[in-house]
N, C-alpha and C positions, 0 to 999 in steps of 0.2 A: 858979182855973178851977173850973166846979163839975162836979159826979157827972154821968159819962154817962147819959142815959136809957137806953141798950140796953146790954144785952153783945156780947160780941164774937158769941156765938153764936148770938144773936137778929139780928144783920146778918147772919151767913153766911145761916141757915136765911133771911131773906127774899130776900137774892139767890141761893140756890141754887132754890127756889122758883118764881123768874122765869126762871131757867137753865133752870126741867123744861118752863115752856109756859106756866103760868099767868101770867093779866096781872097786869099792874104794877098795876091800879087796882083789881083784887081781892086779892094780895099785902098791897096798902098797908092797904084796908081794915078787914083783920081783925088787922096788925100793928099799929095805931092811928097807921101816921105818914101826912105826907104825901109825896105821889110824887114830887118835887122831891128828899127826902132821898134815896127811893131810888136815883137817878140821882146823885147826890154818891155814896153809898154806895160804889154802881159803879164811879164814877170813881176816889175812894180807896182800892177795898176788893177789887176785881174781882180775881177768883184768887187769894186769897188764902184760909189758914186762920186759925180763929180764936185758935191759937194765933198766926199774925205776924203780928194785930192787935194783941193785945194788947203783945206784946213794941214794936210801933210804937207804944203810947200809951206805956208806960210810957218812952218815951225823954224 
């Protein structure tokens, strides 16, 4: 499998980001993904810190 693009902490800050107000398609924008990810993000990632993502990848 190859190297994540993001870190764990680079997903949090863009869904926490989204969490304060700002949209999803200015989020995305400046984080270079697309908004599609975001929304996966959410759904894998939502409430989560970035310390029990990583502990989730590394399983």
């Amino acid at each position: 499998m190859g190297k994540a693009r993001f870190t764990e902490h680079q997903i949090i800050a863009v869904l926490k980001s989204v969490e304060a107000g700002r949209t999803v398609k200015d989020v995305c924008r400046e984080a270079g993904i697309y908004e599609p990810s975001d929304h996966n993000w959410k759904a894998k990632f939502g409430g989560m810190e970035a310390s029990d993502i990583k502990k989730m990848k590394d399983l």
